[in-house]
C-alpha positions as a printed Julia matrix, in Angstrom:
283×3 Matrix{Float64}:
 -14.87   -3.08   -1.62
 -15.36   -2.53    2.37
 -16.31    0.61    3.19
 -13.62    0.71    6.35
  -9.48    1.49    6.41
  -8.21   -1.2     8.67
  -4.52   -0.13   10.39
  -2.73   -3.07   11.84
  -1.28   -2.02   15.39
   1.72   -3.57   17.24
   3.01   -1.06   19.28
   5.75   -0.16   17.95
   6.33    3.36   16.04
   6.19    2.32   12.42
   3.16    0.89   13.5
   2.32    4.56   14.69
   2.85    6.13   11.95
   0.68    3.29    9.87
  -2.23    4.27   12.09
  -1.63    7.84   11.51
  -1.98    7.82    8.01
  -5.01    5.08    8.19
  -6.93    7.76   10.46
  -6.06   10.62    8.22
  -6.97    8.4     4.4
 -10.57    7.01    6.43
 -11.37   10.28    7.3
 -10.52   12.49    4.08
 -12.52    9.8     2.37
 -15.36    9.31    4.57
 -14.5     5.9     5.76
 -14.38    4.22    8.95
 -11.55    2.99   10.37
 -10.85   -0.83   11.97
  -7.85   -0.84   13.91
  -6.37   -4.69   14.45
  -3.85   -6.47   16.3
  -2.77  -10.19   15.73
  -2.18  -11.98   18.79
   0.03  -14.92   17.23
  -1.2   -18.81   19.03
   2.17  -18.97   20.47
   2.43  -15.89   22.58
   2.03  -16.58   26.23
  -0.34  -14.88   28.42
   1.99  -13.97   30.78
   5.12  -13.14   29.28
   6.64  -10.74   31.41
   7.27  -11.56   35.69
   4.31  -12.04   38.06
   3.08   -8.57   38.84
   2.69   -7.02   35.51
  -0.35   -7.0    33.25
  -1.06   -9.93   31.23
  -0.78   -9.99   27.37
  -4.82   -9.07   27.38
  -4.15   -6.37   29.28
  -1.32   -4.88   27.39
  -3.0    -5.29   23.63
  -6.63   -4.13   25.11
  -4.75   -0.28   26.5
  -2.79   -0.11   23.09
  -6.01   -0.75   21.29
  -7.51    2.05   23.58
  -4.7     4.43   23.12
  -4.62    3.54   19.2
  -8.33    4.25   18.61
  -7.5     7.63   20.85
  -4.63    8.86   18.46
  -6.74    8.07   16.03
  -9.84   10.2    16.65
  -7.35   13.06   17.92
  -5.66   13.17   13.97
  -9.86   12.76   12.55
 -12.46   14.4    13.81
 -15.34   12.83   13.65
 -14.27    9.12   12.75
 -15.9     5.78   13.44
 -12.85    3.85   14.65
 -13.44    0.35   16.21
 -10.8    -2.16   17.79
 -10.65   -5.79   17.13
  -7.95   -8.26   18.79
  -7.75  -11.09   16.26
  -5.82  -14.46   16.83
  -3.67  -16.07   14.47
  -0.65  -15.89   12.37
   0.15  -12.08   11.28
   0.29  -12.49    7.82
  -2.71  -14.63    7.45
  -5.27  -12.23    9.69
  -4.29   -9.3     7.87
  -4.86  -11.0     4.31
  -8.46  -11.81    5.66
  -8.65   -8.11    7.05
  -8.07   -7.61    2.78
 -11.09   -9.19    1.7
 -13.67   -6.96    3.63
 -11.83   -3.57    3.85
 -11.1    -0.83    1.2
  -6.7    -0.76    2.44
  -5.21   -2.39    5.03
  -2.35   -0.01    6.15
   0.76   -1.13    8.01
   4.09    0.0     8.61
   7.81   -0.93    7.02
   8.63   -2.78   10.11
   7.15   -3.92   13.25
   8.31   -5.31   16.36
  10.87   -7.94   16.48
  12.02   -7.32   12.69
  15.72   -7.58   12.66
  17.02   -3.37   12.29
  19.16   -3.76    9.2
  15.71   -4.54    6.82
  14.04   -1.95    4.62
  10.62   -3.66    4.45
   9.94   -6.31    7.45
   8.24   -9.59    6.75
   5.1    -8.64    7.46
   4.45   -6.53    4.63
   5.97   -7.53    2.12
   4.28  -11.01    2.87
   1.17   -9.0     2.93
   1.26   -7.5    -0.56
   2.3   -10.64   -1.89
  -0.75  -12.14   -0.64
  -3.48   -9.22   -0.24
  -6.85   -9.44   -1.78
  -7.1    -5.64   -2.37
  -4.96   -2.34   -1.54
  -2.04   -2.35    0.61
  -0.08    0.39    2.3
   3.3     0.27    3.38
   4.01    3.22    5.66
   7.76    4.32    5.81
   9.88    7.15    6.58
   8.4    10.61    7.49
   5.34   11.93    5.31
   4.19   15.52    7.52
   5.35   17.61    4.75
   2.48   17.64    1.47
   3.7    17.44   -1.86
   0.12   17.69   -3.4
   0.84   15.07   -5.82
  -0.2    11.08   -6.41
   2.38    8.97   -8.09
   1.26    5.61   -9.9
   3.25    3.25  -12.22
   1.69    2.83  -15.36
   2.85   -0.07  -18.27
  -1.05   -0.8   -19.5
  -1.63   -4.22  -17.51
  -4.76   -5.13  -15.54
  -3.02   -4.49  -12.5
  -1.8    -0.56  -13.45
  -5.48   -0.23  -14.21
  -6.56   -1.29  -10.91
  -3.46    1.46   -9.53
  -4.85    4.25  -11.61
  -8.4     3.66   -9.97
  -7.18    3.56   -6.63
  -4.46    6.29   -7.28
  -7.13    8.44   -8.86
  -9.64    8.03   -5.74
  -6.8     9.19   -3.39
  -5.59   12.39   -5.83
  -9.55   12.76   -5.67
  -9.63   12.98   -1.86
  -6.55   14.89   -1.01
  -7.17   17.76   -3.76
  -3.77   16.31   -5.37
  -2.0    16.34   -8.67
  -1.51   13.14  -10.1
   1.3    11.83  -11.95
   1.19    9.0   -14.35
   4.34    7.46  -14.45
   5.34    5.31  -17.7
   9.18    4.12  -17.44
  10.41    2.67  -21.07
  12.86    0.02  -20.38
  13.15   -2.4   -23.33
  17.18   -3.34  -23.52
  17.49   -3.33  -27.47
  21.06   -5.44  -27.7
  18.72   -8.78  -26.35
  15.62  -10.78  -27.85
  13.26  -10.49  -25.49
  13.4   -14.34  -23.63
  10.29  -16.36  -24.9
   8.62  -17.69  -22.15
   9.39  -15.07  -19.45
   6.35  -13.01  -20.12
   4.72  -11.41  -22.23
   6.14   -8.64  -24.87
   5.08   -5.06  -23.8
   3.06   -3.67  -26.64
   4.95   -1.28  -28.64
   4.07    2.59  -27.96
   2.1     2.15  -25.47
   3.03    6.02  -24.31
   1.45    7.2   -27.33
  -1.72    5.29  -26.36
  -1.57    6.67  -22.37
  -3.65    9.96  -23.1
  -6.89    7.33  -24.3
  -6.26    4.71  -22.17
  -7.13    7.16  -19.36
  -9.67    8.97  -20.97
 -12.43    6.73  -19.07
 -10.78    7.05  -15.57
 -10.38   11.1   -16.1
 -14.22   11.28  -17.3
 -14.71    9.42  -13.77
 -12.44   11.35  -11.88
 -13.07   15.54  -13.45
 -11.62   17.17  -10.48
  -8.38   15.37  -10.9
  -5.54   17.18  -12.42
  -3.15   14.81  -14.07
  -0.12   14.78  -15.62
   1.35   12.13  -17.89
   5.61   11.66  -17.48
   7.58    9.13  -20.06
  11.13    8.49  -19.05
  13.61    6.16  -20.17
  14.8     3.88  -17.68
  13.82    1.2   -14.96
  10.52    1.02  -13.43
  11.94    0.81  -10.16
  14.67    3.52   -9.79
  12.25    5.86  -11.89
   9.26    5.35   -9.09
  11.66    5.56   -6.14
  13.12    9.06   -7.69
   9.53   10.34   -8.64
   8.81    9.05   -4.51
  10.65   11.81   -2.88
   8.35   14.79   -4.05
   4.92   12.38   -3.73
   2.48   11.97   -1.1
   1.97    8.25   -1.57
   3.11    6.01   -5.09
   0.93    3.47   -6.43
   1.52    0.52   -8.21
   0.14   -2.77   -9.27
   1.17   -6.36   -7.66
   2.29   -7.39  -11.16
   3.04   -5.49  -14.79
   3.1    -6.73  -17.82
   6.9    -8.36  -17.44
   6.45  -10.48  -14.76
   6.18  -13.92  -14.09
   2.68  -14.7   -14.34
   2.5   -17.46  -11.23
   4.46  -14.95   -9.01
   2.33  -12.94   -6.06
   4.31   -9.64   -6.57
   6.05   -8.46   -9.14
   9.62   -7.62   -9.67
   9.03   -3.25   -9.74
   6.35   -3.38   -6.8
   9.02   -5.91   -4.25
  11.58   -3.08   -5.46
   9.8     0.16   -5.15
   8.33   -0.87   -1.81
  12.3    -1.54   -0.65
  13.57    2.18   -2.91
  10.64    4.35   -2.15
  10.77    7.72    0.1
   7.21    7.78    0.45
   4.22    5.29    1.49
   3.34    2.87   -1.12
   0.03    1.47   -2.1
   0.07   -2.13   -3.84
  -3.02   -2.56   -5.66
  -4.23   -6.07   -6.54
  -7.13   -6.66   -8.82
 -10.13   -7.83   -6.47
 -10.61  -10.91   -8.79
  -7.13  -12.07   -8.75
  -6.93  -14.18   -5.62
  -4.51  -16.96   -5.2
C-alpha cells in the first residue's frame, strides 16, 4: 500500500470538498498527498473563444490553487500535482494501485443534477484496486465515530483494517455494524451465493480479537440489528464520520465488481464512504 492520499480534482465543488477531506485523512495519518486531474483525449485545447487561457492553462492554476487549499487545511503536508491524460475512470483506477485511497467526490462536472453518485465513482469502486472514498454532503461537524459493515467475508475484513486505521487516526469510536437479514418464508436460491454462516454475531467479539490486539487505542463497539444491510448503514451514516464497507459480502454475486449493499450505501449514505477492496482481488 502507497504511502500517499491521491484526491482527484475537477473543479467543481464536490470535487472541493473531496480534496478537503484527502488533505485532512494524509495529514492526520502522516501521508502525503497526490492531487490529479484527468485530461480526457478528446478535450480540445482551446475550448473556450480566442483570448482566454488554453485548457493547460486552466488545469495547471486549479492544480496550483488545489495544492494551496490543501496545505492551508494541513500544515505541514507534502502535496504534489500531476495532470494525467486519459479516460477518467481508467487513470484513477491506476492512481489505486500505488496509493493508500483515492478520494473523489459524489459528482463532478458535467454529471447530469438529478444523480446521487455520478459515474465517476461509482465506476471507480467498481473497478479500484484498493480504498475508495466517495465524498458527499457536508461532513464539518465530528461525530467521533467510524462506521464499517461487517457480515465475516474477506472483503469486511479488509473494511475493518482500513476502518480501524482511520478510528486509529482520528481518536474515534468505532462501530461494528452486523445487519441480520435472512428472509425465513424462502430457501435461500442455490446458486446465487453462498449461505451466510449461521451466528456469525455470536462469533464477532473473536473474529476481531486480532484486529483489536493490532489496533489497542481503538474503542469499539459491536451493534446487531435486524434488517437490511443497506438501510441499516445509511441510518447508522448520519451520526458517523465516514462508513466503511467492503466491494462485495458474502451474498453477492461472485463475478460482480461491487456488491449489492456497497452500490446502495454509497447512493443512501449521509456521510463519506470508503469502499475497501482486497489488494489481491483485481479484475
Amino acid at each position: 500500500m502507497g504511502r500517499h492520499v491521491v484526491a482527484g480534482v475537477d473543479g467543481s465543488d464536490s470535487a472541493a470538498l473531496a480534496l478537503d477531506w484527502a488533505a485532512a485523512d494524509a495529514g492526520r495519518r502522516g501521508l502525503a498527498l497526490r492531487v490529479v486531474y484527468v485530461r480526457e483525449p478528446w478535450a480540445g485545447e482551446w475550448v473556450t473563444s480566442e483570448g482566454y487561457d488554453s485548457l493547460t492553462v486552466q488545469v495547471e492554476r486549479l492544480l496550483e490553487r488545489s495544492a494551496a487549499r490543501a496545505r492551508e487545511r494541513a500544515r505541514d503536508l507534502e502535496v504534489t500535482t500531476a495532470m494525467v491524460t486519459g479516460a477518467v475512470v481508467e487513470r484513477l483506477r491506476t492512481e489505486t494501485e500505488t496509493a493508500d485511497t483515492v478520494v473523489i467526490g459524489s459528482r463532478g462536472l458535467g454529471g447530469f443534477a438529478g444523480l446521487v453518485l455520478g459515474s465517476t465513482g461509482l465506476g471507480l469502486a467498481s473497478q479500484a484496486h484498493g480504498p475508495v472514498v466517495i465524498v458527499r454532503g457536508h461532513y464539518r461537524v465530528s461525530h467521533d465515530e467510524v462506521v464499517v459493515g461487517y457480515d465475516g467475508s474477506v472483503d469486511a475484513e479488509c473494511a475493518v483494517e482500513y476502518a480501524m486505521e482511520q478510528a486509529q487516526a482520528r481518536g474515534a469510536r468505532l462501530r461494528v455494524l452486523h445487519a441480520k437479514h435472512q428472509p425465513v418464508s424462502y430457501p435461500h436460491p442455490a446458486g446465487f451465493g453462498p449461505v451466510p454462516p449461521p451466528g456469525i454475531e455470536d462469533e464477532i467479539p473473536q473474529r476481531l480479537r486480532p484486529w483489536l490486539d493490532k489496533y489497542p487505542r481503538v474503542r469499539s463497539v459491536q451493534t446487531v440489528v435486524s434488517k437490511h444491510p443497506v438501510p441499516a448503514l445509511a441510518a447508522a451514516s448520519r451520526t458517523a464520520d465516514l462508513v466503511v464497507v467492503g466491494t462485495r459480502g458474502m451474498s453477492g454475486f461472485t463475478s460482480t465488481m461491487l456488491g449489492s449493499v456497497s452500490h446502495g450505501v454509497l447512493h443512501h449514505a449521509h456521510c463519506p464512504v470508503a469502499v475497501v477492496r482486497p489488494r489481491e482481488a483485481r479484475s
